[in-house]
N, C-alpha and C positions, 0 to 999 in steps of 0.2 A: 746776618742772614738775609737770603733775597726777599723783594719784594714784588709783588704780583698786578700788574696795572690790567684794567680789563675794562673796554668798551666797544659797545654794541648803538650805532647810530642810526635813527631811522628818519620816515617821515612820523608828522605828529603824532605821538601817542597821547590817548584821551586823557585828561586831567586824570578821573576818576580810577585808572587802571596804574597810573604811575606807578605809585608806592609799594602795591601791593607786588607789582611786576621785579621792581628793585630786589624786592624784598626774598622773593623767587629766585634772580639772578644767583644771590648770594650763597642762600639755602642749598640749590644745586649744584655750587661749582667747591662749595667748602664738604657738602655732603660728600660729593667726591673724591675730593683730595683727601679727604679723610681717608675713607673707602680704598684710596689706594696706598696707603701706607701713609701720607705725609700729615704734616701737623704744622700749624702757624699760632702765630702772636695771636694777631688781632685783625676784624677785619671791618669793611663799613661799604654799606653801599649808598650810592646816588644815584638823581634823576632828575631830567628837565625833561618837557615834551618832544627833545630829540633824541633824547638818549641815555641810555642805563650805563652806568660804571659799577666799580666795583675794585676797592683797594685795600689790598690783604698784606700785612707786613708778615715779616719773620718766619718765611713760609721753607719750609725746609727745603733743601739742595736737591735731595735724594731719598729716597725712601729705604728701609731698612731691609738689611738681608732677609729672607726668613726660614725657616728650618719647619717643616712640619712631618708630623707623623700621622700614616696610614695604616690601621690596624688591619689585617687580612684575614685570609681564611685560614684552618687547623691545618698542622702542616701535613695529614693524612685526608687534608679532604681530596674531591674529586679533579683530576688534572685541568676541567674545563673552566673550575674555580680559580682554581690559580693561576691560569691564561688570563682570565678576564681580569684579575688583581692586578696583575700584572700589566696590563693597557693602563688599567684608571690608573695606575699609581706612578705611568711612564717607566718602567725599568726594563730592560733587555732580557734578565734572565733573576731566575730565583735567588743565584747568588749573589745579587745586588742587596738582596731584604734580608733582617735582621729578624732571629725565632725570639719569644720570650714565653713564657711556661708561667702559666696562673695555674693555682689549687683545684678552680674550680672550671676553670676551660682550658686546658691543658695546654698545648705547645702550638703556638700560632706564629703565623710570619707578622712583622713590622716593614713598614718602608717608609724609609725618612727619605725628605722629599725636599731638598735645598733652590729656593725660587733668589737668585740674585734681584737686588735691590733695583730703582729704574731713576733715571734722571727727572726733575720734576718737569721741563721740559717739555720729556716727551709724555708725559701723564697728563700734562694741559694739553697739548696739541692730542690727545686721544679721545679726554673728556670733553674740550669745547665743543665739537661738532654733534655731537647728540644733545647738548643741552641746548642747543642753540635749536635746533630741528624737532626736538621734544618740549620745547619752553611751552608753560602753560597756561598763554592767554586765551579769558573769558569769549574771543571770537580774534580770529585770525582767518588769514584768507591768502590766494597763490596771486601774485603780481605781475604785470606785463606778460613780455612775448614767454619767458620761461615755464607763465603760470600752465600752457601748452602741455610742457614734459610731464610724464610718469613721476612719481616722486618729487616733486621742486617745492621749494622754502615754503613753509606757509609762515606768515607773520603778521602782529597787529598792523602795520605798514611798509610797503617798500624796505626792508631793510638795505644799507649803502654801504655803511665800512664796518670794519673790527678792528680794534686797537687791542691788541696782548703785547706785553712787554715786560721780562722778566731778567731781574740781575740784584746783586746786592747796591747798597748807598754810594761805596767806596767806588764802584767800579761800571762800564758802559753799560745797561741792559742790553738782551739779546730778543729779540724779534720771536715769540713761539709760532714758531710755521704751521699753519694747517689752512682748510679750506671747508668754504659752506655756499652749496650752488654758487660755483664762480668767483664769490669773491673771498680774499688770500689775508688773514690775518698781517696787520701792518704795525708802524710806529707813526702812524698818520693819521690824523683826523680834522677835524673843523668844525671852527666856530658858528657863530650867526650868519643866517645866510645870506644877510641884505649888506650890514654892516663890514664882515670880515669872512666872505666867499675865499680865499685862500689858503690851503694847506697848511697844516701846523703838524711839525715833526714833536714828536713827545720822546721822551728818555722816561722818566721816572711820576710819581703824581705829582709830587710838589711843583714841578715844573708844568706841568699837565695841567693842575689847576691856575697859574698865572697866567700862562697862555692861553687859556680858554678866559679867563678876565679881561685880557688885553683883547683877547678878539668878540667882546660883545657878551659874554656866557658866563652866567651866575652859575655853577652845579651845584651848590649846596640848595636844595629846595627848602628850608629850615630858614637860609640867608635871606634867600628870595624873599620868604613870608615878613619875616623880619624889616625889609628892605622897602616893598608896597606898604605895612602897617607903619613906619616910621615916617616915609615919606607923604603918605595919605595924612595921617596926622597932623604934619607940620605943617602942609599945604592947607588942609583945614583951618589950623591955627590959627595963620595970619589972615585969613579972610573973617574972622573971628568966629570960627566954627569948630563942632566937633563931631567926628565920624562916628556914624551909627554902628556900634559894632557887630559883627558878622562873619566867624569864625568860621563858618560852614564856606561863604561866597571867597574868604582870604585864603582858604585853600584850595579852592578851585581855580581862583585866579594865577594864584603864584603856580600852578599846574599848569598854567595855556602861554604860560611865556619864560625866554630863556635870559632877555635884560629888561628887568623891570621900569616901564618909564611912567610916573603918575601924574595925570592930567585933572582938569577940573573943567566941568563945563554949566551950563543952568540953563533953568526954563521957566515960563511964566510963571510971578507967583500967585494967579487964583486957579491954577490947579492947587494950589493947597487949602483950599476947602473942602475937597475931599479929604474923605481918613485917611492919615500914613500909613493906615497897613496898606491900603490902594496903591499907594505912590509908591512906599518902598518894595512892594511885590513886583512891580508892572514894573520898575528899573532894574529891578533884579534880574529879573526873568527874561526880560527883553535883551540887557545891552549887558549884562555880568557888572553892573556898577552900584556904588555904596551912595548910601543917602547920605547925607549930614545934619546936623539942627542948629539953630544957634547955641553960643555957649552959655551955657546952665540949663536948659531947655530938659526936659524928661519925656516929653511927647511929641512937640508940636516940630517939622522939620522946617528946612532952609528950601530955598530954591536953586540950589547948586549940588552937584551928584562929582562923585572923584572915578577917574577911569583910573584903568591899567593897559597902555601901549606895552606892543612888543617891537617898538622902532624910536630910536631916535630923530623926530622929523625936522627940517631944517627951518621950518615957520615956527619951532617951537610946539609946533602940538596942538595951531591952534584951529586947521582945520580936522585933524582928527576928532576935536572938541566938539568943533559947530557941527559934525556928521551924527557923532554919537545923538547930540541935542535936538537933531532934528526929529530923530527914529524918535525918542524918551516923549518929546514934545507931544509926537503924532498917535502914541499912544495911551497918553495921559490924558488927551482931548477928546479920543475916545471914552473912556474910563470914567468922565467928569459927566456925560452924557447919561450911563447906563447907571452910574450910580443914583442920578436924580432920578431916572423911574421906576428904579426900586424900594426907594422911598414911599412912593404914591399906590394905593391899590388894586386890585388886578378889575379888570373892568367887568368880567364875569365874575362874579361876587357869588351871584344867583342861583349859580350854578353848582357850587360846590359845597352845597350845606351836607348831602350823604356823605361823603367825602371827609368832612371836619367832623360828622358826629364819629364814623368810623374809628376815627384814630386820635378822638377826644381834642381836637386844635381850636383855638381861639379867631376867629377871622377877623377880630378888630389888630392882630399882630402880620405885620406884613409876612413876618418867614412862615407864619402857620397858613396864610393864603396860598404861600407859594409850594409849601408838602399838601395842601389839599388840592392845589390845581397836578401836582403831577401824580396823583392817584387818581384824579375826574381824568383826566388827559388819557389815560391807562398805554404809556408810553411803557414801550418794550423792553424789558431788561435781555431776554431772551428770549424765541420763538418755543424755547420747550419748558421754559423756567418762570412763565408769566411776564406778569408785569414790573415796575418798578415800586408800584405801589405794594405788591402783593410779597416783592422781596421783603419791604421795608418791614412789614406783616411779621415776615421769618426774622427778619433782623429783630426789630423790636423783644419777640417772644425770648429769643435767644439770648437775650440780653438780661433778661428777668432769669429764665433761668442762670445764668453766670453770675449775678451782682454776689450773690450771698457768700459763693465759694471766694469771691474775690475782694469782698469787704465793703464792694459798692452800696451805696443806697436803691434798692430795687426801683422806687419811683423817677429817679433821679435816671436812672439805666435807661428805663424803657423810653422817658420823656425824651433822652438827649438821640437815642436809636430812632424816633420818629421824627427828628427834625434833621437827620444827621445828612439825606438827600435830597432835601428843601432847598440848597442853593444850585441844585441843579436847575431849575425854572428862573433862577436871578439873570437880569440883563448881563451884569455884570460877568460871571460866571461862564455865559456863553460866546463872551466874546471874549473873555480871558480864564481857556480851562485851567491854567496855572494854580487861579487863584481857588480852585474847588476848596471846600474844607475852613478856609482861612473868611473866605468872605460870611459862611454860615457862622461861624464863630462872631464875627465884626455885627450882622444881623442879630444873633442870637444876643449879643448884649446891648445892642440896641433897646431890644424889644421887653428888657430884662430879665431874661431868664437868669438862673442860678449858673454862679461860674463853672461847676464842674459841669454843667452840660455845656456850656457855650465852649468848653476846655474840649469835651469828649466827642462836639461836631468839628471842629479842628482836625483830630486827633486820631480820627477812626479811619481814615487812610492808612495812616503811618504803623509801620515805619514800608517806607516804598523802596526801601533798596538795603542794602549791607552795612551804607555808610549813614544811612538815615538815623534821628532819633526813634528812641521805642517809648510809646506813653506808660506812664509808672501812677499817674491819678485813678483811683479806683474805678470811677464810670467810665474813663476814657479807654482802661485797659480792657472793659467788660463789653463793651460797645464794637472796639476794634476785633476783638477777634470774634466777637457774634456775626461781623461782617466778613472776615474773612471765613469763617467755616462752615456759613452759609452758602458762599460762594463755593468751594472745594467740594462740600457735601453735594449740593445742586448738580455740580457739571460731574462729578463723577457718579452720581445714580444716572444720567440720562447719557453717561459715555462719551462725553466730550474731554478726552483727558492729552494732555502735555504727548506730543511724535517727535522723536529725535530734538532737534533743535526748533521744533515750531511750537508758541505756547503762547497761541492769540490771546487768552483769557488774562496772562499774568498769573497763572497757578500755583508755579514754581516761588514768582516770587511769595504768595499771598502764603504759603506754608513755610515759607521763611519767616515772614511774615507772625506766623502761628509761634514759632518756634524760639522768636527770638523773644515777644512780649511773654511768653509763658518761664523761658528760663533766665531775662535779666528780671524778671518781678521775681520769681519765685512759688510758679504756682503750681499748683499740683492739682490737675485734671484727669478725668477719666475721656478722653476721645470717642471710644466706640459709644459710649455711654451718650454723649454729646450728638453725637452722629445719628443715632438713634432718637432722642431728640428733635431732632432738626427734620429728620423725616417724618415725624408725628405729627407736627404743624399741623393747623388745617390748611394754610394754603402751602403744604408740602407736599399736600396730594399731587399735584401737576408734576413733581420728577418721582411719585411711589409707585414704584415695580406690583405692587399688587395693592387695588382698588380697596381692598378690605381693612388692608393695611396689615396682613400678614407679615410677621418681622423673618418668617423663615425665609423670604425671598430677601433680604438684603444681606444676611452677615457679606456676600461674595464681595459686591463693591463694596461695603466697609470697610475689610480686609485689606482690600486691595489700594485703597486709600490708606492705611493705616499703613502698610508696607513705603505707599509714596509719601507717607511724611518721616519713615526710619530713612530713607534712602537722605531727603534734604538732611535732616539731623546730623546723617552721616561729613556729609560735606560742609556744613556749618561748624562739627567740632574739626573736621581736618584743618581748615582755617584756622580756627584757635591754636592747633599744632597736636590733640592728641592723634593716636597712633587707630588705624583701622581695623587692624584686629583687636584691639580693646573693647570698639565698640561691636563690633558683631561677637564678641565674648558674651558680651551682658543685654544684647535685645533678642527677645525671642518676637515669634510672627504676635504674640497675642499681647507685647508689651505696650502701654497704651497712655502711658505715665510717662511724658519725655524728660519733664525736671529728674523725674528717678534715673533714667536713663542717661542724663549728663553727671549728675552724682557719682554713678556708679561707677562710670567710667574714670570719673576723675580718684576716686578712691584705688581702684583697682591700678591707674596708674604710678600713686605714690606708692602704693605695696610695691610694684613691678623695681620701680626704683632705687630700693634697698637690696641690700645682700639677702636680704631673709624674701623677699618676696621672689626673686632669680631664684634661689634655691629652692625653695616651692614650690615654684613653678616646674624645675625640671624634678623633680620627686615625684609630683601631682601626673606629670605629664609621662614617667616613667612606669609610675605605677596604673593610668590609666591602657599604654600602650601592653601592658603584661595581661592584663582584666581583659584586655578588647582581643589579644589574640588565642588565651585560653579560652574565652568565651566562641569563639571563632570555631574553634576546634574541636569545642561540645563539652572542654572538660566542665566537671561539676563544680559549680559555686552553692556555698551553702546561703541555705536561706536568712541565716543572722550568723552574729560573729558570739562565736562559743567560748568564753575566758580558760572553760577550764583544760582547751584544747592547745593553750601556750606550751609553748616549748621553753623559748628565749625570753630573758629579761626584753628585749627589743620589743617584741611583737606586744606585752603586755604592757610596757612604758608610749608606745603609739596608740595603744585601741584606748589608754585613760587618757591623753591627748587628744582622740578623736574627739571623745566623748566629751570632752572638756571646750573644745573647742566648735562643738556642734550646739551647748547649749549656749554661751557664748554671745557667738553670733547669729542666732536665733532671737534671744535678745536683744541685738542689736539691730537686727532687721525688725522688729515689733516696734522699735522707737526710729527707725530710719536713717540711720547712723550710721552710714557702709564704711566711715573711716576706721569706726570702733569695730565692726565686721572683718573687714580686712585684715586690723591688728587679730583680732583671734585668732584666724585662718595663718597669718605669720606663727604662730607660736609653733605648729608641726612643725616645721623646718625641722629643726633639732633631730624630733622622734622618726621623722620619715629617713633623715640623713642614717640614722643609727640602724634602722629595718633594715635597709639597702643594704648596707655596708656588714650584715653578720646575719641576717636571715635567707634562704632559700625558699621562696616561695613553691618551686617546684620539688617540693618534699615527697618522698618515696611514700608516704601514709596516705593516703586516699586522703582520711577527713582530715588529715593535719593542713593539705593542700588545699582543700575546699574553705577549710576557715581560715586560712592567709587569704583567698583570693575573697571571699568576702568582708576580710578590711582590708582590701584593696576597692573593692565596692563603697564600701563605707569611706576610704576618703575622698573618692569621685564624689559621690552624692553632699556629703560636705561641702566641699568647694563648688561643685556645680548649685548651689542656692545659692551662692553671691554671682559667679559668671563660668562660664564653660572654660575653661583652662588648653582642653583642646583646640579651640580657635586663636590660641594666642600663638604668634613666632615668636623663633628663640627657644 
C-alpha cells in the first residue's frame, strides 16, 4: 500500500510550540483522510525548529465507492416538495427515485445516490491547502511583500517549501500537486542551513531521513534529546563531572537545534559561594545551559556549565565556549554582589515597625524586613487595586480560607501567603526577575521557616504556562491559587478584563492557572462562593462596586468571570482531546465546580463511546425532538406519567426503566460517581430502542398521547441531570 511523506519548512519555530504543532499536523491531515473515505496503517509525526513532517504508511490508494440513500417526500405530497427533493438528491426526474411503502408512513420516494470513489492523490492535493491556511498556531502572523494581499498565509514563520510525496515501497513516488500562496508542493527540501544549504530530492521517508542526516538534520526530536543528554554526560564524565539534571531545559534545548553539537565551557570558581540555586538559575535563564557538580557531589556545583551549538565550528567550539562564558561570567558577578546585600539588613529598620506588627513579621529575619519594607513602601500593585501590601492582605485572608478545603495547615497558609512577595524588595530579584519565587524560597530557608512554606513562596507563581509544573503540596496549592483568584476577582470587579488578543495582566494565563492546580490535585471548590469571599476582604473594599458591601451588586461580574473561567476550561479539555459539545452538554452558566465539570465530561465521554451510549443518545435525542415539536404546537403534555394509561408492554417496560434508572443515578450523583450515573442512564437503551420501534406516541386518545409525551418528558429530565443530550452531535 502507498505511503504518504509530508513536509512543511519554515523559519524557527519556537521550542515550546513544536510538539504540540506536530502533533496538529497529524491530527488534521489523518482526520481528513479519514473524513474522506481513506484509511492507513500507521502514522508518526516530527519536528525540529524548521520543520514539521509527517509519515503515514499503508495509506489507501483510493477511497471506496459509495452508495447512499435519500429518503424523500410522500409520493402525494405537494409538487414543490418534490422539486426540491429532487435538487438535493441530484436526479433529473422522479423516475430516477425508488417508492417504498411503510405501515405507518405510507408510500414515499427513495433516491439512491452513487458518489464514485477518488484517488488519494487528489484528496491530499484538496485537503492540504486548508490545513495549511487553517493550521492552528498559538500566534501566527502575514510575512514580507505578500503580507500586503487580501487573504495571504498567515504562519508561526516565513513558511519556504512543502514536500508531499506519495507512492507505494515497490515503486517511484509521485509528487501531490497543489499550491499555498505561491508556493507549489515538491519532492525537495533541505537540510541545515549553514552546513548543507543545497537541495535534497526526497522519494520516500527512509530515504528522507538519511538525507536530512547527511545534510546536518536530526528529525527525530526524541533522538535529538537522547543525543545532548548522552553527549553532555560523557563530556561531563571525563572532566570528572556530572550534569545537573534538567529535563524541563533538555527539552527546550533539543527544540532550538536541528544538529546537536555539545560544548563545555567555565567560569571563576568563587562565584560559587553563592547558592546553586543563584548559579544554576542565572545560567539557565541567561544562556539555555546545564550546570554540572563534581562526581558524587548532591549540592555543591563545578565551575564548568555544558552548551548546546547548532553549528559545527571549525576551532572546535571553542570560541563559541569563551562567548557563552563571558555572558554567564558577567552575570554571576552581578549576582555575587546583590546577594551579599541581601544578607545584611535594610537600613530603615525604624521605620517599619507598623508594617511588621500588621502582618505579624519578625525584623530580626532578613525576608520579614524585606515583606514589611514593601508594605511601608506602599508600592502599587494597581492604581484601582491598591497596593502590594494591601493585595498580600487579600492574598494572605484567601489563603486561610482555602487551607482547610485543601488539607493545608491554616497557619502554615497564611504565614507562607505573607512572605510569598517579600522577594520582590530582594537586590537579587531585581536585577534578576527570572529568579522571583525561587530566591524567596532560598531566603525563606535561610531564615528557617518551615519547608512547606519556603516550598509554597516558590510555588505560588506556578504553574506559568501549559508546559509548567502545578504545585500538589497542600500550602503551596492554597497559596497559589489565593494568588491567582485574587488577581482574576480584583481585575474583573474594576473591569480590566482580557480584548481579543491583548491580556496585559496574564489573566488568561492565571485561570489556566486556577484550572489546572484545582483539577491535576483534585479539588473540589465553590468559585462564586470564593469570589464572594474575596470581595468581603477588608481591603477588598478598593475594587467593591458598593461601599456597603451589598452582595446584590456583584452576582454580574461574578458571573461573568465564572463564564471566563468555563470558556478556559473549555480549551484546556480540547487540548486533552475531549470533544466540545460534551463539554457545553454538562456546564450550565451557574456550574461553579470545575473538577465536577471535567468528571462529567469525562464520564459522559466513555458512555458516548459504547454501543449503548450512541444508542441513547439518538433515543434521548429522538425522543427530545418529538416533546419539543408537540410542545411547540401546544399539544397537551400531562402533568406526570399515569401507568394505568399503558397501552403496550413497551411503554410500561421504559417508564419502570425510567424509574429505575432515575433513582439510580440519583444515587449516584449524591456520592459523585458520574461513571456509575452514566452506566444507569446506559441501561434505557434497550426500553427506549423498544418504545420507538412499536409505540406511536401520536396516538388518536387525547390522554393516551398526553401520557406518552410525558414519558417522553420524563426521559429528558432524566438524562438532562447528568448533561443536556441536546447539545451533543451525532
Amino acid at each position: 500500500m502507498p505511503d504518504l511523506l509530508l513536509e512543511l519548512r519554515c523559519e524557527e519555530i519556537p521550542a515550546r510550540m513544536q510538539r504540540k504543532a506536530a502533533g496538529d499536523l497529524k491530527r488534521l491531515v489523518t482526520d481528513g483522510l479519514v473524513e474522506a473515505g481513506l484509511t492507513y496503517e500507521a502514522a508518526r509525526e516530527y519536528w525540529t525548529p524548521r520543520r514539521l513532517a509527517l509519515d503515514m504508511r499503508g495509506v489507501t490508494a483510493r477511497s471506496k465507492d459509495v452508495r447512499e440513500e435519500r429518503k424523500g417526500p410522500r409520493t402525494d405530497a405537494p409538487e414543490k416538495a418534490i422539486e426540491g427533493f429532487l435538487r438535493a438528491a441530484g436526479l433529473a426526474s422522479i423516475d430516477e427515485a425508488e417508492t417504498r411503502t411503510d405501515p405507518k408512513k405510507g408510500t414515499f420516494y427513495v433516491a439512491a445516490i452513487e458518489k464514485p470513489g477518488r484517488a488519494a492523490e487528489e484528496i491530499v492535493a484538496e485537503l492540504m491547502p486548508g490545513v495549511i491556511r487553517n493550521f492552528p498556531w498559538p500566534k501566527s502572523m502575514r510575512w514580507g511583500a505578500a503580507s500586503a494581499r487580501p487573504g495571504a498565509l498567515r504562519w508561526v514563520r516565513p513558511l519556504q517549501s512543502i514536500l508531499c510525496t506519495f507512492g507505494p515501497e515497490t515503486e517511484e513516488p509521485v509528487v501531490v500537486d497543489f499550491e499555498v500562496d505561491g508556493l507549489r508542493a515538491s519532492n525537495v527540501t533541505y537540510g541545515h542551513r549553514f552546513h548543507a544549504p543545497d537541495p535534497i530530492t526526497v522519494r520516500r521517508f527512509d530515504d528522507y531521513v538519511a538525507a536530512l542526516e547527511a545534510a546536518r538534520v536530526v528529525l527525530d526530536a526524541e533522538r535529538r534529546k537522547k543525543i545532548v543528554e548522552a553527549d553532555a554526560a560523557n563530556l561531563a564524565f571525563a572532566a570528572g563531572l556530572d550534569i545537573v539534571a534538567d529535563e524541563g531545559l533538555l527539552d527546550e534545548v533539543s527544540g532550538l537545534v536541528e544538529w546537536p553539537v555539545v560544548l563545555m565551557g567555565e567560569f571563576e570558581r568563587e562565584f560559587l559561594d553563592i547558592p546553586p540555586e543563584i548559579v544554576r538559575l542565572t545560567i539557565r535563564a541567561n544562556q539555555k545551559c546545564f550546570v554540572t557538580r563534581p562526581q558524587g557531589e548532591a549540592e555543591n556545583l563545578s565551575n564548568r556549565f555544558v552548551l548546546v551549538a547548532n553549528i559545527e565550528a571549525r576551532d572546535g567550539g571553542a570560541e563559541i565556549a569563551h562567548g557563552n562564558a563571558k555572558v554567564v561570567r558577567a552575570r554571576l558577578s552581578d549576582a555575587v554582589h546583590f546577594w551579599k546585600t541581601d544578607q545584611a539588613d535594610l537600613p530603615d529598620l525604624a521605620g517599619l515597625e507598623a508594617s511588621a506588627q500588621k502582618f505579624g513579621l519578625d525584623l530580626e529575619k532578613p525576608l520579614d524586613q524585606r515583606m514589611a519594607r514593601l508594605d511601608h513602601l506602599g508600592v502599587t500593585f494597581h492604581a484601582k487595586l491598591g497596593t502590594q501590601g494591601q493585595r498580600v492582605e487579600r492574598i494572605a485572608r484567601l489563603a486561610e480560607e482555602l487551607a482547610p478545603a485543601i488539607g493545608a495547615d491554616v497557619g502554615l497558609a497564611r504565614r507562607a501567603a505573607v512572605l510569598a512577595k517579600a522577594d520582590l524588595q530582594t537586590e537579587v530579584v531585581g536585577e534578576f526577575p527570572e529568579l522571583q519565587g525561587a530566591m524567596g524560597r532560598k531566603y525563606a530557608e535561610l531564615q528557617g521557616e518551615d519547608p512547606a512554606v519556603a516550598a509554597a513562596i516558590e510555588a505560588h507563581y506556578r504553574p506559568l504556562g501549559p508546559s509548567d509544573v502545578v504545585p500538589a503540596e497542600p500550602v503551596s496549592v492554597a497559596v497559589a491559587l489565593a494568588d491567582k483568584l485574587d488577581m482574576l476577582t480584583g481585575f474583573w470587579a474594576i473591569d480590566e478584563k482580557p480584548t481579543g488578543s491583548k491580556d496585559p495582566y496574564a489573566l488568561r494565563r492565571a485561570a489556566l492557572g486556577v484550572i489546572r492546580i484545582v483539577v491535576e490535585n483534585g479539588v473540589r471548590l465553590s468559585l462564586l462562593e470564593l469570589m464572594s469571599f474575596a470581595i468581603s476582604a477588608p481591603s477588598g473594599a478598593i475594587y467593591s462596586e458598593d461601599p456597603d458591601g451589598d452582595e446584590s451588586t456583584y452576582p454580574t461580574f461574578r458571573f461573568d468571570l465564572l463564564a471566563f473561567f468555563h470558556d478556559r476550561l473549555k480549551v484546556y479539555l480540547r487540548d486533552k482531546g475531549a470533544r466540545h459539545d460534551l463539554i457545553d452538554a454538562v456546564i450550565t452558566p451557574e456550574t461553579d465546580d470545575l473538577l465536577l465539570i471535567v468528571r462529567r465530561v469525562e464520564a459522559l465521554g466513555a458512555l458516548l463511546d459504547s454501543e449503548d451510549g450512541q444508542n441513547l443518545l439518538a433515543g434521548t435525542r429522538r425522543a427530545a425532538n418529538i416533546l419539543a415539536a408537540e410542545e411547540k404546537k401546544g399539544t397537551a403534555v400531562a402533568g406526570s406519567v399515569d401507568a394505568a394509561l399503558f397501552a403496550e408492554s413497551e411503554e410500561r417496560a421504559l417508564f419502570g426503566a425510567v424509574v429505575a434508572a432515575e433513582a439510580e443515578a440519583a444515587a449516584a450523583l449524591a456520592d459523585q460517581d458520574y461513571q456509575a450515573a452514566m452506566r444507569a442512564l446506559a441501561g434505557l437503551r434497550g426500553p427506549v430502542d423498544a418504545f420507538f420501534e412499536k409505540v406511536l406516541v401520536n396516538a388518536e386518545d387525547e390522554a393516551v398521547r398526553a401520557n406518552r409525551l410525558a414519558l417522553l418528558a420524563r426521559i429528558r429530565a432524566a438524562t438532562g441531570r447528568v448533561a443536556d443530550f441536546s447539545r451533543i452531535a451525532g
